[in-house]
RODO-5544 format. One line per field, with one value per residue (C-alpha): chain; y, z, x. Coordinates in steps of 0.05 Angstrom, whole numbers, plus 5000, padded with zeros to 4 digits. Example, Ala and Ser with C-alpha at 12.3 -4.5 7.8 and 13.67 -1.06 7.14 Angstrom:
BEGIN
chain	A  A;
y	4910  4979;
z	5156  5143;
x	5246  5273;
//
This chain:
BEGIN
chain	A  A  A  A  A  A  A  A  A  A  A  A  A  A  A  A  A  A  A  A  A  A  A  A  A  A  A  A  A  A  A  A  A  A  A  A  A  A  A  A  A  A  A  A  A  A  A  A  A  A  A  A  A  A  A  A  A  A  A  A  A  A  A  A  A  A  A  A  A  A  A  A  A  A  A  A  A  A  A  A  A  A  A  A  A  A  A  A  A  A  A  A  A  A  A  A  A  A  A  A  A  A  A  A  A  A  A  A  A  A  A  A  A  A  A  A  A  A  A  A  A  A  A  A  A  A  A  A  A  A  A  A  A  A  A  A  A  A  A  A  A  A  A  A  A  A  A  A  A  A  A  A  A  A  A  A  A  A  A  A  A  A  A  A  A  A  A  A  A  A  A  A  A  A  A  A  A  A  A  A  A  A  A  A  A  A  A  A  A  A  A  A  A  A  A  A  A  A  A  A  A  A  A  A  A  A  A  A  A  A  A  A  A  A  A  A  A  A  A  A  A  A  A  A  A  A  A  A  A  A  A  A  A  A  A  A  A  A  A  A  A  A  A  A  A  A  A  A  A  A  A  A  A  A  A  A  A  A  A  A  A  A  A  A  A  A  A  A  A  A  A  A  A  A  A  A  A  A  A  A  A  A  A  A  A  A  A  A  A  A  A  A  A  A  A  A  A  A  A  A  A  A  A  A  A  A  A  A  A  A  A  A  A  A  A  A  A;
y	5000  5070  5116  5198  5206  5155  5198  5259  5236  5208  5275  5302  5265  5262  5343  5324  5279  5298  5309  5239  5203  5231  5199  5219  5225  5226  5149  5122  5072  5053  4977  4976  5016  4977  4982  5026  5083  5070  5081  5142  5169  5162  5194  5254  5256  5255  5314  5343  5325  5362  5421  5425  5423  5485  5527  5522  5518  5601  5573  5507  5551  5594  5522  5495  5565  5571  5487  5514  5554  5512  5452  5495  5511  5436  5423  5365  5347  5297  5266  5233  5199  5126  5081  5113  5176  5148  5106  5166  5201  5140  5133  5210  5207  5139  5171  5232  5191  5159  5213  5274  5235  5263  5243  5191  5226  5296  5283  5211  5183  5163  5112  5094  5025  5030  4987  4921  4974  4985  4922  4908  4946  4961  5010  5015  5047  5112  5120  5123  5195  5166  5136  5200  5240  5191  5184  5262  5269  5222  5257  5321  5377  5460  5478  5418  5427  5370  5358  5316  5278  5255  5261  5274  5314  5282  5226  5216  5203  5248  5294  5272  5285  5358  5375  5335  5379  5440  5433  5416  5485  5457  5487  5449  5431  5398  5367  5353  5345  5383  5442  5438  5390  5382  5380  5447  5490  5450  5466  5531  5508  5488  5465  5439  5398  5409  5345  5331  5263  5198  5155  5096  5129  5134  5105  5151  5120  5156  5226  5252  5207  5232  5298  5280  5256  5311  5351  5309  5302  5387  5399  5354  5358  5436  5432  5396  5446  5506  5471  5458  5397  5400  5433  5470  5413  5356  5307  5330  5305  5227  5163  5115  5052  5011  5006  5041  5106  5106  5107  5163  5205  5198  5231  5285  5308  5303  5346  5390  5405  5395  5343  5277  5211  5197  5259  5256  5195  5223  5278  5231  5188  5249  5273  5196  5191  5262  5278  5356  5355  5339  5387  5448  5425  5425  5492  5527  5503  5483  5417  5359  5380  5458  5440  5397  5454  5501  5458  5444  5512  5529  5471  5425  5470  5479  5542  5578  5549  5567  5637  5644  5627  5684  5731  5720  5680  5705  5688  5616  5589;
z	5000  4973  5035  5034  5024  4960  4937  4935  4905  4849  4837  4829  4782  4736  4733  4700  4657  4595  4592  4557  4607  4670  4697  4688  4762  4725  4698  4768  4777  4693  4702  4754  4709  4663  4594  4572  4624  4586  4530  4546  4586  4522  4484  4529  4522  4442  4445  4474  4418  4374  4413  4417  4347  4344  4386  4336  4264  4257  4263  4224  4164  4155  4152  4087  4062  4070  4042  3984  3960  3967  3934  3877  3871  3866  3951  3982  4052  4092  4158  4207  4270  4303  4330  4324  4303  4250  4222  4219  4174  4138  4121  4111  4058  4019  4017  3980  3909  3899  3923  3891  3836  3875  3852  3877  3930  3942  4004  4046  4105  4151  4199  4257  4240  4171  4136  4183  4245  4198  4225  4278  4343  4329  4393  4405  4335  4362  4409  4344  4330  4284  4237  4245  4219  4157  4138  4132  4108  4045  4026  4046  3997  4012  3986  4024  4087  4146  4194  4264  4289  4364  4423  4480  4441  4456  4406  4388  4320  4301  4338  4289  4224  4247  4260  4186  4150  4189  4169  4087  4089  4099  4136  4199  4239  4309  4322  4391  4460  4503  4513  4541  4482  4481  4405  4397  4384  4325  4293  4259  4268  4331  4345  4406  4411  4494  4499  4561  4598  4569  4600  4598  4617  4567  4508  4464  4411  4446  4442  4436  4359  4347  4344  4311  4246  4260  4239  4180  4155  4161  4131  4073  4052  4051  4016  3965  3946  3951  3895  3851  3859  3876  3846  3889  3940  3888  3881  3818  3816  3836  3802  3771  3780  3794  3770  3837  3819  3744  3760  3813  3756  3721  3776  3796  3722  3724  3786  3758  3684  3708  3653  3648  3647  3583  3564  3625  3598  3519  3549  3592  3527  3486  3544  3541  3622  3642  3687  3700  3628  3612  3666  3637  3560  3587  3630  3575  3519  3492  3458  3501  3473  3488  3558  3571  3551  3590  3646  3640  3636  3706  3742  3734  3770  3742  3766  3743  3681  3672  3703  3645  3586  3619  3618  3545  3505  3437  3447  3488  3422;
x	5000  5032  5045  5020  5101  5093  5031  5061  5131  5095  5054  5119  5145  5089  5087  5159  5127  5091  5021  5015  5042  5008  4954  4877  4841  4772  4793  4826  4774  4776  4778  4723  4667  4619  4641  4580  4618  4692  4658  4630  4691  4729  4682  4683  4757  4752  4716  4781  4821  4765  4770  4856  4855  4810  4855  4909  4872  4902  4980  4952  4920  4984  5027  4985  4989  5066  5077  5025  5065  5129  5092  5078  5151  5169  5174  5155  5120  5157  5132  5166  5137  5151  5093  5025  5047  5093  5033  4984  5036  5039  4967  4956  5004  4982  4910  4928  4945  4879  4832  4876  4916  4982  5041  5088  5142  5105  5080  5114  5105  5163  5160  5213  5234  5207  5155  5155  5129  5061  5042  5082  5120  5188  5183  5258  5261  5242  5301  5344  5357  5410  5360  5315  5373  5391  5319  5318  5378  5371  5295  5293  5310  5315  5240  5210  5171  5178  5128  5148  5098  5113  5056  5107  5145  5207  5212  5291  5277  5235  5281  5334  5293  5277  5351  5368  5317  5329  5401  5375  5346  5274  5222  5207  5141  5134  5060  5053  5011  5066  5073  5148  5173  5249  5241  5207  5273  5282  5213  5199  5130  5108  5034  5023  4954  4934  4898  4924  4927  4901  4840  4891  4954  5001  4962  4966  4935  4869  4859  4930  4923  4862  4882  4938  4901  4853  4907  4944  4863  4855  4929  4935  4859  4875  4942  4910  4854  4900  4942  4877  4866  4789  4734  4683  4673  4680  4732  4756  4828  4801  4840  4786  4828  4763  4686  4670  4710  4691  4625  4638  4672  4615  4567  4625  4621  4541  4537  4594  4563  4494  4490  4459  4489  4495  4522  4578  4602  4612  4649  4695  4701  4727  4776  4800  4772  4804  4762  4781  4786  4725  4697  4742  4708  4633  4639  4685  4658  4712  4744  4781  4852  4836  4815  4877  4922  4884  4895  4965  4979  4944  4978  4916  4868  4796  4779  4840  4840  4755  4779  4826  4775  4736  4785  4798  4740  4752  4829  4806  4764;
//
């Protein structure tokens, strides 16, 4: 049985601690509350990840508007994490080719003990601040952008990628729960997510993870539409590599040219399956190889490219 002396040592030592690893008073008695009252508890505490992502969407917005405009240049977005954090990046980054037809190596996910810690824990990759550095060293380029990905703040390896890029010339970001995270100095970026302590102590595959892809959801979805590749709120940039997504094409270019089916699909025929292409042809009025050009001239993105047959229609046809 802990003594008062025991108590108050350990309430010491966890204000040391980060937030993530402190313990949660409200969830003391966890494993002694029906499951209906875990579930709710956690619940509650996923509204807190909600709400720390709020407080920093200002610092967040200015990010995607700064790695816009390096993307646009040629930059890349790198991120780096271990364990949960380093599979988060990992997923956020394989999502983007399918839904906005990215290309391969603009936006990578890198994980502390590489592809075998997907799947499995490889948690003593994380202490490696060596392997942090040579990932980041062999990736990162001048006009990328590098976001760390570490809950406590303190993760070696990630640690190790920020001071790599920093060093490239990169511009560096630190997404965190702690507000006192050794690693901060070495972002230039540094959002810190107060979610505070976990309902099972230390997990923070909870709430500090949920705001975590909260965040890698809200950047990349953002980066993505400031570099054109949406249309109003449609998927405009999607890959139809199944029946699924060709048939979606088909209703994104319906709902885009207010045109029925038939229709959508002998415009997608004369663009060869371009969707954007056919989109630019049925707003503009224009032919599929016009439309391409248009597009390819505007870095792929509808509206400029409709903006510009606007601005110039007798020139345009």
């Amino acid at each position: 049985m802990p003594t008062h002396h025991d108590l108050l040592d350990r309430s010491e030592a966890d204000r040391r601690l980060p937030p993530t690893e402190q313990r949660l008073d409200a969830s003391a008695e966890l494993d002694a509350l029906p499951s209906l009252q875990v579930l709710r508890l956690l619940n509650a505490h996923d509204r807190i990840a909600v709400d720390a992502v709020e407080a920093v969407l200002p610092q967040l917005a200015d990010l995607v508007d700064l790695a816009a405009e390096r993307f646009r240049r040629g930059g890349d977005v790198h991120y780096f994490g271990a364990g949960t954090s380093g599979r988060l990046g990992v997923l956020d980054a394989a999502e983007l080719r399918p839904t906005f037809n990215l290309e391969a190596g603009r936006v990578v996910g890198h994980i502390a003990g590489g592809e075998t810690a997907l799947v499995n824990a490889v948690e003593d990759a994380e202490d490696s601040e060596a392997d942090g550095r040579a990932a980041a060293a062999a990736a990162v380029g001048a006009a990328d952008v590098v976001i760390g990905l570490a809950a406590s703040g303190n993760t070696p390896y990630v640690g190790g990628a920020l001071a790599a890029a920093r060093a490239a010339g990169a511009h560096t970001v630190l997404v965190s729960s702690n507000p006192d995270a050794l690693l901060a100095p070495l972002a230039d970026t540094n959002l810190v997510l107060e979610t505070g302590a976990e309902v099972l102590t230390g997990s923070t595959r909870l709430k500090a993870a949920t705001a975590e892809k909260l965040v890698l959801n809200g950047f990349s979805t953002a980066l993505m539409i400031a570099v054109g590749r949406t249309w109003s709120n449609l998927m405009v940039s999607v890959v139809a590599t199944n029946a699924k997504l060709r048939d979606r094409t088909v209703r994104i270019l319906q709902e885009a040219a207010d045109v029925d089916e038939p229709t959508a699909r002998t415009l997608l025929d004369a663009a060869d399956g371009e969707l954007k292409t056919a989109i630019v042809a049925a707003l503009g009025g224009v032919d599929a190889p016009r439309a391409r050009t248009l597009l390819a001239e505007h870095d792929g993105a509808v509206r400029a490219a409709l903006a510009a047959l606007e601005a110039a229609p007798t020139a345009a046809n």
